[in-house]
C-alpha positions in Angstrom: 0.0 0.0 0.0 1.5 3.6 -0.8 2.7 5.5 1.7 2.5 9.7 2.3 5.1 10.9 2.5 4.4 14.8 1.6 1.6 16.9 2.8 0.2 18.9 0.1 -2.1 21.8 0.0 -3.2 24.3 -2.7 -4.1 28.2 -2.3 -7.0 27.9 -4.4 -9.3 25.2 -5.2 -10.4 27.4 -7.8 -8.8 30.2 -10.0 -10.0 32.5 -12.9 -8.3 33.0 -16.3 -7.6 36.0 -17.2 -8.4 37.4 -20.9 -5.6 35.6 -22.2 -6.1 32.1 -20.7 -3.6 32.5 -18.5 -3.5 31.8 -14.6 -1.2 30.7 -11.7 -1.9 28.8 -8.2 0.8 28.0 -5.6 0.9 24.9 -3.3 2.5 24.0 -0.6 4.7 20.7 -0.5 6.2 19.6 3.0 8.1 16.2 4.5 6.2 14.9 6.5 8.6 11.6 6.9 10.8 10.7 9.6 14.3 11.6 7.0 15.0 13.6 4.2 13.6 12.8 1.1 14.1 13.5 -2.6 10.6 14.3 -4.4 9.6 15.1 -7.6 6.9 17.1 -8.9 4.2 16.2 -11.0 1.5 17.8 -12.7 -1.6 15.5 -13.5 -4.2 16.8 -15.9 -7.9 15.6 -14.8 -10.7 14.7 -17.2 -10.2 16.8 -20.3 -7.2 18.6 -19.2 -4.1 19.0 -21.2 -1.1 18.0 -19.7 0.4 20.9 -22.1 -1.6 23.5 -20.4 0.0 22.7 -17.0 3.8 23.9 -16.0 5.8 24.3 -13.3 8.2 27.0 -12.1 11.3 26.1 -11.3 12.8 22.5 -10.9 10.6 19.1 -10.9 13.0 17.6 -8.6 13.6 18.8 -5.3 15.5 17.9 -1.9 13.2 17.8 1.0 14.7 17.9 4.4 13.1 16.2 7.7 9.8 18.9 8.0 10.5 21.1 5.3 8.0 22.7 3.1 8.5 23.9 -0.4 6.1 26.6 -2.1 5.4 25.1 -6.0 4.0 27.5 -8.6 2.0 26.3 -11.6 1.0 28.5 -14.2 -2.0 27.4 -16.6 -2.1 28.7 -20.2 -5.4 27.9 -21.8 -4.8 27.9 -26.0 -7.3 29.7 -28.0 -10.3 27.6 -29.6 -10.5 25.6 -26.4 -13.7 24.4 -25.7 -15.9 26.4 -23.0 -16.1 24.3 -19.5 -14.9 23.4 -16.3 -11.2 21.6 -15.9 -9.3 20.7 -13.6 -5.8 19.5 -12.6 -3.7 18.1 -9.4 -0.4 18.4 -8.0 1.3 15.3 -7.1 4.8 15.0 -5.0 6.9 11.6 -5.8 9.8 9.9 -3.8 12.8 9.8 -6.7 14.2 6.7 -4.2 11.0 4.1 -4.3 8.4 6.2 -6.7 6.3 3.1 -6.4 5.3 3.1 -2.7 6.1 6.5 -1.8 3.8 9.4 -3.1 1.2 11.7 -2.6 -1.1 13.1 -4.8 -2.1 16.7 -4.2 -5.6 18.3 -3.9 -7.4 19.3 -7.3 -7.6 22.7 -8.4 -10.2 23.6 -11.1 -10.6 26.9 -13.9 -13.4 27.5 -16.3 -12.9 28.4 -19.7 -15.4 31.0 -20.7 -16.1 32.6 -24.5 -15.5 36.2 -24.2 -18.4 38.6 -25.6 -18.5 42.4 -26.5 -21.9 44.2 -25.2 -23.2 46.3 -28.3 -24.5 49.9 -27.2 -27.3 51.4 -28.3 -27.4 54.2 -31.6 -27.3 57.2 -31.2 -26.2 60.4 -32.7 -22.7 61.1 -32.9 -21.2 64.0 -31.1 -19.0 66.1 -34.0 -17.9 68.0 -30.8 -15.5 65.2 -29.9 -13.3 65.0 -33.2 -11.9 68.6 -32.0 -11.3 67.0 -28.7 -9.7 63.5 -29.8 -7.5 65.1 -32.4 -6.0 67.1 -29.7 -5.8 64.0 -27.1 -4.2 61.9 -29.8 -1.6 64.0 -30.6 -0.9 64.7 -26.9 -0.8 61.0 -26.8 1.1 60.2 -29.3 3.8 62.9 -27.9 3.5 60.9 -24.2 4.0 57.4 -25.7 6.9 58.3 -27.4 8.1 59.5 -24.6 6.7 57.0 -22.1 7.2 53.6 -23.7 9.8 51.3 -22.6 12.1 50.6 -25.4 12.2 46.8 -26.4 14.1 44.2 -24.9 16.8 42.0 -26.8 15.9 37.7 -25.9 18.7 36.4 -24.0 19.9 33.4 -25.1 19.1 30.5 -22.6 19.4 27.3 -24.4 21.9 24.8 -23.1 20.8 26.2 -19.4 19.1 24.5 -16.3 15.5 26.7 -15.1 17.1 28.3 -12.4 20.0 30.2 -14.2 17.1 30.8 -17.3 14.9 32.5 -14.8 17.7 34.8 -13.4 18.6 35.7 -16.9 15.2 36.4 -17.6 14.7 38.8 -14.7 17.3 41.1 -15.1 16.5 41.8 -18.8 12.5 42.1 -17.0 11.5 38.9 -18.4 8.9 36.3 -17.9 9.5 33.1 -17.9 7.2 29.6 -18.5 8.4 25.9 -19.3 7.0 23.5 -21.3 8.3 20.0 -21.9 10.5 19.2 -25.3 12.5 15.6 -26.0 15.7 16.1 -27.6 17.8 13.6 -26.2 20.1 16.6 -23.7 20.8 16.1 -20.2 17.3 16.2 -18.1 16.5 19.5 -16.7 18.6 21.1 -19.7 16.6 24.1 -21.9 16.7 22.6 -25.9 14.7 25.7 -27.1 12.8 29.1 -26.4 10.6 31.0 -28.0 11.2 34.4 -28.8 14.4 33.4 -30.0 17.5 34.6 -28.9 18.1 38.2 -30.1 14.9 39.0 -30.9 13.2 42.5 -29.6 10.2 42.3 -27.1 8.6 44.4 -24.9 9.1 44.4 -21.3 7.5 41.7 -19.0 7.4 39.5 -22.4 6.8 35.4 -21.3 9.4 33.8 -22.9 8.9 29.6 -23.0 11.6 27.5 -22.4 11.5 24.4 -23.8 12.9 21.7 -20.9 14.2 18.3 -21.9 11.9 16.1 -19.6 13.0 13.4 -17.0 13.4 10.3 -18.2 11.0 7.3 -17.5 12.9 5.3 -14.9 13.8 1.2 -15.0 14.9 -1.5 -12.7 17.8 -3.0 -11.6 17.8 -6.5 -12.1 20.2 -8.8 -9.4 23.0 -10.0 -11.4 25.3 -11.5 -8.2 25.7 -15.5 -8.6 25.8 -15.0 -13.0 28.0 -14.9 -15.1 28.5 -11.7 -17.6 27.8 -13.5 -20.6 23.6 -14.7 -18.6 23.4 -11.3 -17.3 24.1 -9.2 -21.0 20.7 -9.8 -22.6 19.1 -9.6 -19.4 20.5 -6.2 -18.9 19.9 -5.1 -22.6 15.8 -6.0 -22.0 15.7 -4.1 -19.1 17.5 -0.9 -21.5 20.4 -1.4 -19.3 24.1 -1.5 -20.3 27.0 -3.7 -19.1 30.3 -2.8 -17.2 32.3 -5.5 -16.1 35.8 -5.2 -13.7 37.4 -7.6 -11.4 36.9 -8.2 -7.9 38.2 -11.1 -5.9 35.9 -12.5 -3.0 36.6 -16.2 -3.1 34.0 -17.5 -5.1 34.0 -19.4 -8.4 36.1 -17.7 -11.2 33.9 -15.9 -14.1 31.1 -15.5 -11.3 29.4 -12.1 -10.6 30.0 -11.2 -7.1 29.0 -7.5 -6.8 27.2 -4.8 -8.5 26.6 -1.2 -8.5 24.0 0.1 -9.1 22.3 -2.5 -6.4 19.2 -4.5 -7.2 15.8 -3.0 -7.4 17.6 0.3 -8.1 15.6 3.0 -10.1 17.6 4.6 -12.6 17.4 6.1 -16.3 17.2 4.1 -19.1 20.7 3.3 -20.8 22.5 3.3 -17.3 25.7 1.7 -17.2 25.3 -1.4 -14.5 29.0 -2.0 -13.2 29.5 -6.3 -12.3 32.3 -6.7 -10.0 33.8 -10.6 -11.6 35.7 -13.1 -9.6 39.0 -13.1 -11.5 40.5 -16.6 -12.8 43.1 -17.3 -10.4 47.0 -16.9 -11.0 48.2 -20.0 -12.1 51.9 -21.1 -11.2 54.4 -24.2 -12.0 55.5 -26.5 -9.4 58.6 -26.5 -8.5 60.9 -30.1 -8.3 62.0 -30.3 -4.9 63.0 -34.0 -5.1 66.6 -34.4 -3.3 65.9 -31.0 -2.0 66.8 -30.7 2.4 63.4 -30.0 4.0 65.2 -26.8 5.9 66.0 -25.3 2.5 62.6 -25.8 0.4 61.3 -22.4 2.2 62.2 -20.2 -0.1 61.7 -22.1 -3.5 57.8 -22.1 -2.5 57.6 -18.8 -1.1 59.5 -17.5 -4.6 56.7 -19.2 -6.9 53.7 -17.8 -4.1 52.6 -21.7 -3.2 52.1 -23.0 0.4 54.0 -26.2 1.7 54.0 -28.5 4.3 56.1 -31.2 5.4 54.8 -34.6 6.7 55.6 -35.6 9.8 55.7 -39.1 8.7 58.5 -39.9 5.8 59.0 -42.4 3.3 61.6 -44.5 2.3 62.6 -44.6 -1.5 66.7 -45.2 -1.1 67.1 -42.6 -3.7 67.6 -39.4 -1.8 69.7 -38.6 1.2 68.0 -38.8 4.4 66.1 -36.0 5.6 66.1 -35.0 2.2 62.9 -34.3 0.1 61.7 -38.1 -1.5 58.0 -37.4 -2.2 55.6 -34.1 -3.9 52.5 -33.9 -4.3 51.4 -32.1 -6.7 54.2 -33.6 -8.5 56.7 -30.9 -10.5 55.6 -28.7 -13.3 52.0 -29.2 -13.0 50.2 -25.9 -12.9 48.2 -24.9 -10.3 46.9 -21.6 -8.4 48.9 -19.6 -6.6 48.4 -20.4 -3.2 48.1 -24.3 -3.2 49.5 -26.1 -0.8 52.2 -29.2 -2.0 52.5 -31.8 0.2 55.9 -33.0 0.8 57.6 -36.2 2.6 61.0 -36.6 3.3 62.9 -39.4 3.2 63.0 -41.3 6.5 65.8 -43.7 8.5 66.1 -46.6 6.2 68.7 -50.0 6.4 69.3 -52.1 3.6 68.1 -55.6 3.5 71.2 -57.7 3.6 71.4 -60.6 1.3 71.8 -63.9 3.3 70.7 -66.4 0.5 73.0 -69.4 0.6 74.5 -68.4 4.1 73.8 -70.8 6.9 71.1 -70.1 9.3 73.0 -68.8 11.9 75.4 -66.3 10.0 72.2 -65.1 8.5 70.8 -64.3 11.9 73.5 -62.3 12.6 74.0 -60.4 10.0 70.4 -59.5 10.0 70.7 -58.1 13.9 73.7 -56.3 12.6 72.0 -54.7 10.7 68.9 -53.7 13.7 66.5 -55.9 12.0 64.9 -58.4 13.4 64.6 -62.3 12.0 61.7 -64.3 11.7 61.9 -68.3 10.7 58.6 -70.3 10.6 58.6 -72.5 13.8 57.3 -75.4 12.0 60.5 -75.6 9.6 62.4 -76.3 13.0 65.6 -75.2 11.7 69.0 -76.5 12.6 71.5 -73.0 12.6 73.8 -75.0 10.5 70.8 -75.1 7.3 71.4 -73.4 4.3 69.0 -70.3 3.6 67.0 -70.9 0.6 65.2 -67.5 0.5 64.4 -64.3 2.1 61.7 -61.5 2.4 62.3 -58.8 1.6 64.3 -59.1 -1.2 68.1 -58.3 -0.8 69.2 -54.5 -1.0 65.7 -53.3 -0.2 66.0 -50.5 1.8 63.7 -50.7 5.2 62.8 -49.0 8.6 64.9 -50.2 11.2 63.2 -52.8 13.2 62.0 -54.4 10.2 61.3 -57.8 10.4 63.2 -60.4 7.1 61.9 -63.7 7.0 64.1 -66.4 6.0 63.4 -70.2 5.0 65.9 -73.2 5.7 63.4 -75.0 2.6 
């Protein structure tokens, strides 16, 4: 339901034309709102009202602050050949922020248009005595105009100007002015035309009409965050919208619309730009091969390419690097990833190799296995004599092992 925002009233609810068609009525516009308020004024015709009759001195759009009241002047200018009756118009005020639930339309104020007649006097004989007379008052008068009348004014120009400035230019050459709406495509609230022209002589207290380029219809934001640019364009270019994209990086899914100005549900002119802030595709990097590399000294080959590390506190055994030294990556080198990813890394841990004891008697094969802090394992069913040969051995000789390990050997 709308709410009112403005209080509105009129002077008149009723004013007379004058000879000429002409008229004016003030109102009074206040804030009646809790905050200040942008409004903009409308004229409504009523009925058979022209909306070109109608206009408004000085600017449509006007800043209202908490309680203030602003005094609105319409002037009414009745064209010839107008049909004789009653009419009748109102004054409506509109919040520019939310037009659609905030405005208040004004009281109506009504004028009549009347023909105009001439009285005919009765005949009579005409007084000769007078022609003495009026010769010698017309040539008096003719002596006092001369001297009397106000020499003409020269039009200033005022094209290309907002009302305000036209209306001080127009008083100090003592000059009237009215507006009247005209679409050529200039800024709103910009003068494309007047009429007199500029240059051109008229008397004193002459209304010169300046043609005002006319607020444009307003359209709606649509919400674009969570889209893409290429889903929002068309739906942008149906709402008479236009599109703006630059980066802006809030850690959601590359290509993806994550802000936009103006907001949704904004009211704004028709070919606005609509900026959409885009989550930028990431910087991508190659890992670097730290294979061999001391896991004190891979610090600053990660930090150099912007990645994170981290070394596992658990290592692995490979017997192709030095201990301690870097034995596993993951990712593995030169695959390409974002900058910021973490590689996983694992060092190479305490390792012994498996000695090879094939062939060797039972009990030099024990040894050598504790020798080398491993422990030996024989299936208790083979009940070995320490003088047996070894026929095999798991794991296989030279693997490298944790210490501890157990290697299984077999008399069979």
């Amino acid at each position: 339901m709308p709410t009112r925002i403005f209080a509105i009233t009129a002077a008149r609810e009723t004013v007379t034309l004058d000879n000429e068609g002409r008229a004016e009525v003030s109102f009074t516009a206040s804030n009646t709102g809790s905050k200040s308020i942008a409004g903009r004024a409308k004229l409504v015709p009523l009925g058979s009202a022209k909306a070109a009759w109608l206009s408004l001195d000085g600017e449509q759009e006007r800043n209202f602050a908490k309680g203030e009241a602003h005094q609105l002047t319409v002037h009414i200018a009745v064209p010839p050949g107008t049909p004789v009756g009653k009419y009748s118009f109102r004054l409506n005020i509109i919040s520019v922020e939310n037009p659609d639930d905030e405005f208040t339309e004004g009281p109506s104020v009504s004028f009549e248009v009347k023909e105009l007649t001439v009285a005919q006097a009765p005949a009579r004989k005409f007084p000769w005595w007078i022609v003495a007379v009026a010769v010698v008052v017309v040539l008096g008068a003719g002596i006092i105009t001369w001297l009397l009348i106000p020499q003409k004014i020269s039009v200033p120009k005022i094209m290309g100007e907002d009302i305000s400035k036209a209306k001080v230019l127009l008083e100090d050459a003592k000059l009237r002015l009215r507006t009247e709406p005209k679409s050529a495509g200039a800024t709103p609230g910009t003068i494309v035309d007047q009429n007199p022209k500029k240059d051109e002589r008229v008397a004193p207290g002459t209304i010169i009409t300046a043609f005002v380029e006319p607020e444009p219809e307003m359209v709606t934001v649509p919400g674009l965050i969570g889209q893409s640019p290429a889903q929002v364009e068309p739906i942008l270019k149906k709402a008479q919208l236009q599109l703006k994209t630059e980066a802006k990086s809030a850690g959601a899914t590359p290509g993806t619309i994550v802000d936009q100005n103006p907001r949704k549900d904004a009211r704004v002119a028709p070919r606005t730009v609509v900026t959409a802030f885009v989550q930028p595709e990431p910087e991508m990097v190659t890992v670097p091969d730290v294979i061999g590399v001391a896991a004190n000294e891979v610090e600053p080959i990660f930090k150099k390419e912007k990645l994170e590390y981290q070394v596992m506190v658990q290592g692995v055994i490979t017997g192709k690097v030095s201990i301690g030294a870097i034995a596993d990556q993951s990712p593995a080198k030169d695959q390409r990833v974002p900058v910021g990813t973490k590689v996983t890394l694992r060092a190479e841990a305490i390792s012994v190799e498996v000695p090879n004891v094939i062939g060797k008697t039972v009990g030099d094969a024990i040894g050598e296995i504790r020798s080398r802090k491993l422990e030996d394992f024989m299936d208790p069913h083979e009940e070995p004599n320490m003088w047996d040969i070894v026929r095999s051995q798991s794991p296989e000789p030279r693997t490298r092992v944790a210490p501890r390990t157990r290697v299984t050997i077999s008399a069979r």
